[in-house]
ROMI-490183 format. One record per residue (C-alpha): x, y, z; residue number from 1; residue in one letter. Coordinates in steps of 0.1 Angstrom, whole numbers, plus 5000, padded with zeros to 4 digits. Layout:
! ROMI-490183
    X    Y    Z   n res
    X    Y    Z NUM   a
...
END
This chain:
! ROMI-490183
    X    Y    Z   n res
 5000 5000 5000   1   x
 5014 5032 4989   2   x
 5001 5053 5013   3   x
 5023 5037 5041   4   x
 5047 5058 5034   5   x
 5031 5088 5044   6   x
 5019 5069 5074   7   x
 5055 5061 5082   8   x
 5067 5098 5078   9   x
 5038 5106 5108  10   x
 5054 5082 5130  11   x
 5084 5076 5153  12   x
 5117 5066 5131  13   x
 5113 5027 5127  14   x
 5077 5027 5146  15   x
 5062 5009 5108  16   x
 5073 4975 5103  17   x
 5064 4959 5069  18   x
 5087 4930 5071  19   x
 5062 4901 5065  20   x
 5084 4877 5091  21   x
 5081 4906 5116  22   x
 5045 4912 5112  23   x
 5034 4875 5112  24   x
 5052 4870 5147  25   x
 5026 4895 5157  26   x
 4995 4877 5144  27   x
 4984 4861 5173  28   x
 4978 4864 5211  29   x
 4978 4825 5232  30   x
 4946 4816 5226  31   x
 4943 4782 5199  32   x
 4916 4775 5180  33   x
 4911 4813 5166  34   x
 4921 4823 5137  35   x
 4941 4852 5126  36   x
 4948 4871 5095  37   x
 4972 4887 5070  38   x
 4977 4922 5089  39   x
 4990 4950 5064  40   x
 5017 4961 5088  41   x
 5025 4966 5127  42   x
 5033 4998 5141  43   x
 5053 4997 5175  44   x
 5039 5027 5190  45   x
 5069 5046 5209  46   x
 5049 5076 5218  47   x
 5013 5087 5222  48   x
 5012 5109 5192  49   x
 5023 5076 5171  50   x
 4988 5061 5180  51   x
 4970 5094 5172  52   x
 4984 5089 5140  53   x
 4976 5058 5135  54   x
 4940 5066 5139  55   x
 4938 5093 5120  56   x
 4955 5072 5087  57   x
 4934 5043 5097  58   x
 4902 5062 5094  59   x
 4907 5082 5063  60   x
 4917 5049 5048  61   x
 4887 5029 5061  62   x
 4916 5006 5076  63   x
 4910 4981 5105  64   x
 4932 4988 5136  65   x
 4941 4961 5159  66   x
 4954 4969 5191  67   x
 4980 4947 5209  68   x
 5000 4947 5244  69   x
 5022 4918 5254  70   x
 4996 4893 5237  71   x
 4990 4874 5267  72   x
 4955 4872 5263  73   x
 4936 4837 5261  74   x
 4906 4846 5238  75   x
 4918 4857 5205  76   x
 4912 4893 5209  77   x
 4947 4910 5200  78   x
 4948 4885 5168  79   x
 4951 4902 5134  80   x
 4922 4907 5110  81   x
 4932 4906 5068  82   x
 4945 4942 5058  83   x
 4946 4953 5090  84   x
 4972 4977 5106  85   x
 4985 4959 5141  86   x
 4989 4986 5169  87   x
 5013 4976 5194  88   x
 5014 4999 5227  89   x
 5037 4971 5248  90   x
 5067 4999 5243  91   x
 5047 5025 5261  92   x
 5060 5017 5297  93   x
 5069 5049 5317  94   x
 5056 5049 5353  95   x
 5043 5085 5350  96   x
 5034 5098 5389  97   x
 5027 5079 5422  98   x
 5013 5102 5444  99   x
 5013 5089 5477 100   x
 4990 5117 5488 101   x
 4963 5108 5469 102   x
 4968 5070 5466 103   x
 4972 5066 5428 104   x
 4992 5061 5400 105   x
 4996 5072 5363 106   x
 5013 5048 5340 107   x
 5011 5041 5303 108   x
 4994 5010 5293 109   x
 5029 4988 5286 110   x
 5036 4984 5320 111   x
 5041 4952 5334 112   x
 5020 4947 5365 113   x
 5047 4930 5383 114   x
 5069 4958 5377 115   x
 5041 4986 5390 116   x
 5036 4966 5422 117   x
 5072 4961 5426 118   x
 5074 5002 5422 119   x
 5048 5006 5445 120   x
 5059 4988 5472 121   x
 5091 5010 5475 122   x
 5065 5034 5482 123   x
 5044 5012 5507 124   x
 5014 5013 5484 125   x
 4996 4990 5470 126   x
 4974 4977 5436 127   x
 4957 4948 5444 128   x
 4945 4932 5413 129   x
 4969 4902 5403 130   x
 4959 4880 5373 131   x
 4979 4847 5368 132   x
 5001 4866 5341 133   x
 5011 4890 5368 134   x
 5047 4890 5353 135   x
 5041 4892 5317 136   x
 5007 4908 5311 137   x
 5006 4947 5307 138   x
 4986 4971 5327 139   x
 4968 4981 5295 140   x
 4958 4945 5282 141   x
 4945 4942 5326 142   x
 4923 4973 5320 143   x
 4911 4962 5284 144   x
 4898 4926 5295 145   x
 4891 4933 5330 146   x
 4911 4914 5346 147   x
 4913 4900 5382 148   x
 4934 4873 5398 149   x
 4939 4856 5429 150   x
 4932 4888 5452 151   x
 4897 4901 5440 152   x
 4878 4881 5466 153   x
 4883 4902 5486 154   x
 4905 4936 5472 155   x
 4880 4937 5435 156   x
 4891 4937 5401 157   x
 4909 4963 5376 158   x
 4876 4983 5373 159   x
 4878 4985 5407 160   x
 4906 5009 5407 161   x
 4908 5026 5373 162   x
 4897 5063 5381 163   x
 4905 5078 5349 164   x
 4913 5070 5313 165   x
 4937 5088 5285 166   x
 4916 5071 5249 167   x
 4924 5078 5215 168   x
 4891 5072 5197 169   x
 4887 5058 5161 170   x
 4894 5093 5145 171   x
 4922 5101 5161 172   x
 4905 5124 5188 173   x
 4922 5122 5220 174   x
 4900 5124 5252 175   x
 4902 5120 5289 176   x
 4878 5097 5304 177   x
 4872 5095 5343 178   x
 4886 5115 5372 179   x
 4910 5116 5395 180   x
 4894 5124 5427 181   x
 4881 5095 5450 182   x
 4843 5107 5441 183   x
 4830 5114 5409 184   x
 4797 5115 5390 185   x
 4795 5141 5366 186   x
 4781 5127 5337 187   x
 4783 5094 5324 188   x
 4813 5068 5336 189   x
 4829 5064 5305 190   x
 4861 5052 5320 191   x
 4842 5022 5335 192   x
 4828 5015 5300 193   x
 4862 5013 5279 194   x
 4872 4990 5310 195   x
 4866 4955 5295 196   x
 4861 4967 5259 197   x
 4890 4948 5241 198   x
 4900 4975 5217 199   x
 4865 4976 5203 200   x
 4860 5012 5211 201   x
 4895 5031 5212 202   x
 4931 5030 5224 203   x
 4941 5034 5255 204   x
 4971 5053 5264 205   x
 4974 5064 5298 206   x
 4959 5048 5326 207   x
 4953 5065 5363 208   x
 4946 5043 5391 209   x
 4941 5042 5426 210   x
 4957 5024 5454 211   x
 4961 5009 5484 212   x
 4982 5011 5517 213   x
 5009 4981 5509 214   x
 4986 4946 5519 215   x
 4997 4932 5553 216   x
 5014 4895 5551 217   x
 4987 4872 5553 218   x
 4976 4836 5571 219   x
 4974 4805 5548 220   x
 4953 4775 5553 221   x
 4951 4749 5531 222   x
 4921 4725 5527 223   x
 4924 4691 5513 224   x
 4899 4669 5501 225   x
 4885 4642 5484 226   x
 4866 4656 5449 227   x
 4860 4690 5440 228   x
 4820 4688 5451 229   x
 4834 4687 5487 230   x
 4858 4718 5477 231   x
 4828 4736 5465 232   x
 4805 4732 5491 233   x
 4833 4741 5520 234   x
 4835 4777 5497 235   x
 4796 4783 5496 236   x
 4797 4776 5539 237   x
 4827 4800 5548 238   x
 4815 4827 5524 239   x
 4779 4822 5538 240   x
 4791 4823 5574 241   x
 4805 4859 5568 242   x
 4843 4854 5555 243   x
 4864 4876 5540 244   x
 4896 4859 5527 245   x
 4921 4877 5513 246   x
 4923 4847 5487 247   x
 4904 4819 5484 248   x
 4916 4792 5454 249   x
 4909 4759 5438 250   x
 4930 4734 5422 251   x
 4916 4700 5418 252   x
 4937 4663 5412 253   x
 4943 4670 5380 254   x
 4953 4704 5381 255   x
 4976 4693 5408 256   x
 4992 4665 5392 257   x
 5003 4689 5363 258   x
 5015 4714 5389 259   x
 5035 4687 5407 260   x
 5052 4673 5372 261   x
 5062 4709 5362 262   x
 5084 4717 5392 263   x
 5086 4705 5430 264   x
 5057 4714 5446 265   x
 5049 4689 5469 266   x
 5011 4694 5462 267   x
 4988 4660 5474 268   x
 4993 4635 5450 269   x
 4962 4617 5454 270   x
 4935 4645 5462 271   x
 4902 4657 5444 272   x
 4912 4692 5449 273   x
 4924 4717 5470 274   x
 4915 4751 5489 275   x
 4941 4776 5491 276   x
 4929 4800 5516 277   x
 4946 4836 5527 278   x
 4933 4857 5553 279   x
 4951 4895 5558 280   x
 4924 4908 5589 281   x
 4945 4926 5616 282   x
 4962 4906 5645 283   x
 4945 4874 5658 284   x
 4913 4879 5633 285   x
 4929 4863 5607 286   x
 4939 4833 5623 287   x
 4902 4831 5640 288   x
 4889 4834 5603 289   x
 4913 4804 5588 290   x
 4903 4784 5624 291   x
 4865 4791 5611 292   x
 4877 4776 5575 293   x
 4890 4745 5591 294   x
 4860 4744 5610 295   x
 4840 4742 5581 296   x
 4855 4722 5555 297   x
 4866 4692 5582 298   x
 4826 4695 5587 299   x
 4822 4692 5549 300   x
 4847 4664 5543 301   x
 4881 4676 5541 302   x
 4910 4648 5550 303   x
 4935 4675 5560 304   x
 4933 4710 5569 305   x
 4970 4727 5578 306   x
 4969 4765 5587 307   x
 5005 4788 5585 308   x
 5017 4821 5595 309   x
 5050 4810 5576 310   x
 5057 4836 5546 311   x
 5077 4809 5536 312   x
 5049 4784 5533 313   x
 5026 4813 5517 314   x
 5053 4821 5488 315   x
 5056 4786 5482 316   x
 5017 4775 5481 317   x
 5010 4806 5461 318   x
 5040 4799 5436 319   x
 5023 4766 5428 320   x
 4991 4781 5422 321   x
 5005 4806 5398 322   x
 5024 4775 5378 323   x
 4992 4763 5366 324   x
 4994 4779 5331 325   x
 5028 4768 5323 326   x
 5020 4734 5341 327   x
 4991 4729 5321 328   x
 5009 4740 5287 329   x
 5041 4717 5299 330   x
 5011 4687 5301 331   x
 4994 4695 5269 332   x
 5022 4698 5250 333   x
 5035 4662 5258 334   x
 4998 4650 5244 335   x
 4999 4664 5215 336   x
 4992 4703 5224 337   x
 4958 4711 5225 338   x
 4944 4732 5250 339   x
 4912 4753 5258 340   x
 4909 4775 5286 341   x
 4876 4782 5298 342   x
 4865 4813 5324 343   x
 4836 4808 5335 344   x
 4821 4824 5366 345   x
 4793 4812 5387 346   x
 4772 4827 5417 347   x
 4793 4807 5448 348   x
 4766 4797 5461 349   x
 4765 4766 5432 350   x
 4800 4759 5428 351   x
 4791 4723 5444 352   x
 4765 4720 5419 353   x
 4787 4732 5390 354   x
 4816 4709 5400 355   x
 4790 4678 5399 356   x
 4778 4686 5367 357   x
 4812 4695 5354 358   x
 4825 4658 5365 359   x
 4801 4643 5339 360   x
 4815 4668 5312 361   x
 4848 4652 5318 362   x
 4831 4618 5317 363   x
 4814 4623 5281 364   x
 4843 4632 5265 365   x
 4873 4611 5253 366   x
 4896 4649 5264 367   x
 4908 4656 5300 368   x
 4891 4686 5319 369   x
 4911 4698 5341 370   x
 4906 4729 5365 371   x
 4917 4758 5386 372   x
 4903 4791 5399 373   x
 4893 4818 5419 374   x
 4867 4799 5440 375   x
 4859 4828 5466 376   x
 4849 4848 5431 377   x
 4830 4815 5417 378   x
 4856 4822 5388 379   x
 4864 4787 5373 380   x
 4888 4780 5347 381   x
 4884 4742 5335 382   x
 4909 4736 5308 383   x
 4899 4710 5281 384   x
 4934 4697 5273 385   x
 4938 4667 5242 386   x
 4954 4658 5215 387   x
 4954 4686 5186 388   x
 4965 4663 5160 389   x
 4938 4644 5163 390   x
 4905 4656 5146 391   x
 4880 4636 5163 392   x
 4900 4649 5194 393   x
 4898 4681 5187 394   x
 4859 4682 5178 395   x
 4853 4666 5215 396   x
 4869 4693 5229 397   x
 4855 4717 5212 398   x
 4824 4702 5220 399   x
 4830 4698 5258 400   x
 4847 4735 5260 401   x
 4808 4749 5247 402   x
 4791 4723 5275 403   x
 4814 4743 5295 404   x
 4798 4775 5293 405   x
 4765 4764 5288 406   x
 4766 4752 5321 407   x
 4779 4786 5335 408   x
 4749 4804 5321 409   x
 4726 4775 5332 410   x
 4738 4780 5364 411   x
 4728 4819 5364 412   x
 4767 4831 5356 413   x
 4788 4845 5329 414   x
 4811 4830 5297 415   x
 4837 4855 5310 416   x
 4852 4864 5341 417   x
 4884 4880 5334 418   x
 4900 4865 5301 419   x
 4871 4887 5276 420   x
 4855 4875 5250 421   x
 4877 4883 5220 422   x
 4870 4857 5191 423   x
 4870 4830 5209 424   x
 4833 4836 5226 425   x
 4818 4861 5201 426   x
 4792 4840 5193 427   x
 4785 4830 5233 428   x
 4781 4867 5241 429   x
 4748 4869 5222 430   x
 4733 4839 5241 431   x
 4742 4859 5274 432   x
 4729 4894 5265 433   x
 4690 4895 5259 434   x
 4680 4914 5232 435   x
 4680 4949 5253 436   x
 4716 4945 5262 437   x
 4727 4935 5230 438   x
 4710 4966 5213 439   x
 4726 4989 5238 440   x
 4762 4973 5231 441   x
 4754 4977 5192 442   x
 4747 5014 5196 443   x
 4778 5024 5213 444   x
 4800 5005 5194 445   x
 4782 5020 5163 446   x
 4787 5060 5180 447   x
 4824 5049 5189 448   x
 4834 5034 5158 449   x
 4809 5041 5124 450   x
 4832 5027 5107 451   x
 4843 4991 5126 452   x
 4875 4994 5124 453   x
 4882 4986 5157 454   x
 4891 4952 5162 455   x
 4866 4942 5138 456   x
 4852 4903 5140 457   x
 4857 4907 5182 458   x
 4836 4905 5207 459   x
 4804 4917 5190 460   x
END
């Protein structure tokens, strides 16, 4: 295309890449089973004004715009589209202010969140939300999908804290979104509505957000026992009774079998699942809350409950539980590498009911279903792992993976949690949103965007 060389002249030196070998690395994010197109070219945004520009091109070209981070996502939503331009904000990584004062932070959207927390603490402050991709996942990519991790039992999730927005919108127009005062309600919370939108209705490119004082070091208990409709049922009883954990996970045999092959954990080698359990209350409260939580799951059938003070112990139990992506990828790859991860999120209430039903998933299918999650949240992730080679293989697990989140909406929850709904549940979100919702999505996307070129083929 000719006119990329007037594009290039608007950029950063060496911000366009049109090497087909460079751009191709580029066309997917870690989700399988989506596909992904021919982009025209990437642009490695170095500066704000880059993606301004890129807008402004991309609209007076009719041109699709793809925005990328780190590409860590699980549902196909940074993957390229044919003739589209692939906008990658990953180098956009400057810390802007921590302002102690006021308890927040300005950074641009490459950020690692490892790397903010790590700058924070020097600070003693705080930002709770901590997805499993804590150490490779950008702060940007967090506030496009919404994402939460193992603290938002108790702390929230990244729409929680975002308290204002920098967007470039689909002409190039850039706009500040949000505020950042601790109150706020003039006008309509349009920060809170770009939270979670994938790229569908601009680019972010600064991010405020508040904090917390630095979280105190925590109690750990650890529940064993023997299937996850056990696990389940403990959860609904200590949340019912009034807990607040500062963390509150599942693994179950699988899951922990996988764990224990990928490094030494030392994790039960012949249990149906596991609680890890974290409570940060002040002095003696949190170890009355995990006594409560030993009280209640020996009551609903755990074999072992052990309860630690240790940081030692903690950083160790949480380690494992943070190894289940690369455990899980270690496992499917030695089967032939095929692996879906689902994210579905039921009221907690019916986790017993949802781990019951989801056994007999796992028993229909010739694939193995194997699962970890945020059970304080009711935030499952079963993973459907098999043989990709295989065809018949690889229409069972597709075929168990949709069982999957039919049962979530069945059981009154969500197809989503935290990983979005990129390509790889487009076609689920209609079957969630009634025809109201799904008119009301439609419009703004239409006011946003006239022309769809914003991630076009995602979520909607």
């Amino acid at each position: 295309m000719a006119e990329l060389a007037d594009l290039a002249a608007q950029l950063s030196p060496g911000a366009l890449v049109t090497d087909r070998d460079v751009v191709d690395g580029y066309r997917f994010d870690r989700a399988l089973f989506c596909p992904a197109g021919e982009a025209l070219a990437l642009v490695r945004a170095r500066t704000v004004d880059d993606v301004v520009a890129v807008m402004r091109f991309a609209t007076a070209h009719r041109i699709p715009v793809v925005t990328q981070g780190a590409r860590t996502g699980l549902s196909g939503g940074a993957n390229a589209v044919d003739g589209a331009l692939l906008l990658n904000v990953a180098g956009l990584t400057e810390i802007l202010e921590i302002d102690s004062v006021n308890q927040l932070c300005r950074v641009q959207p490459g950020v690692i969140n490892a790397d903010l927390k790590q700058a924070l603490a020097a600070e003693g402050l705080a930002y709770p939300p901590d997805p499993g991709s804590v150490a490779i996942s950008t702060i940007g990519g967090n506030v496009a999908t919404n994402a939460g991790g193992m603290c938002c039992v108790k702390y929230g999730v990244t729409k929680d804290y975002v308290r204002a927005l920098t967007v470039v919108l689909a002409d190039g127009t850039l706009t500040r979104l949000g505020r950042e005062t601790a109150k706020g309600v003039a006008g309509l919370d349009l920060a809170a509505l770009f939270t979670g939108s994938e790229g569908s209705l601009g680019v972010i490119v600064e991010i405020t957000l508040g904090l917390t004082p630095a979280l105190p070091a925590p109690v750990t208990g650890v529940g064993i026992f023997p299937d996850t409709e056990a696990a389940g049922a403990t959860v609904s009883a200590f949340m019912a009774a009034g807990a607040a954990p500062s963390m509150l996970e599942f693994l179950d045999g699988a899951t922990m079998a996988m764990i224990n092959a990928y490094g030494d954990f030392g994790l039960p080698a012949d249990a149906g699942a596991l609680l890890l359990v974290q409570s940060d209350a002040p002095g003696d409260d949190g170890r009355a809350e995990l006594a409560r939580f030993a009280e209640i799951a020996t009551a609903h059938g755990a074999t072992e409950v052990v309860v630690s003070d240790d940081p030692a112990d903690s950083d160790l139990l949480v380690a494992a539980r943070r190894a289940v992506a690369p455990a899980m990828e270690q496992y499917a790859t030695g089967i032939g590498g095929g692996e879906l991860i689902d994210d579905v999120c039921v009221p907690r209430s019916r986790l017993g009911e949802f781990f019951r039903r989801l056994r007999l998933i796992d028993e229909k299918y010739d694939v193995e279903v194997a699962t970890a999650g945020h059970a304080g949240d009711g935030n499952m992730h079963p993973s459907v792992v098999f043989d990709a080679r295989d065809e018949a293989m690889v229409a069972q697990a597709q075929a168990a993976f949709a069982e999957i989140m039919e049962l979530g909406l069945d059981l009154g929850g969500t197809i989503t949690g935290e990983h979005g709904v990129g390509y790889l549940k487009r076609e689920w979100l209609g079957q969630e949103l009634d025809a109201g919702a799904a008119r009301m999505h439609r419009a703004i996307k239409d006011a946003l965007d006239p022309q769809g070129i914003l991630n076009p083929g995602k979520m909607l």
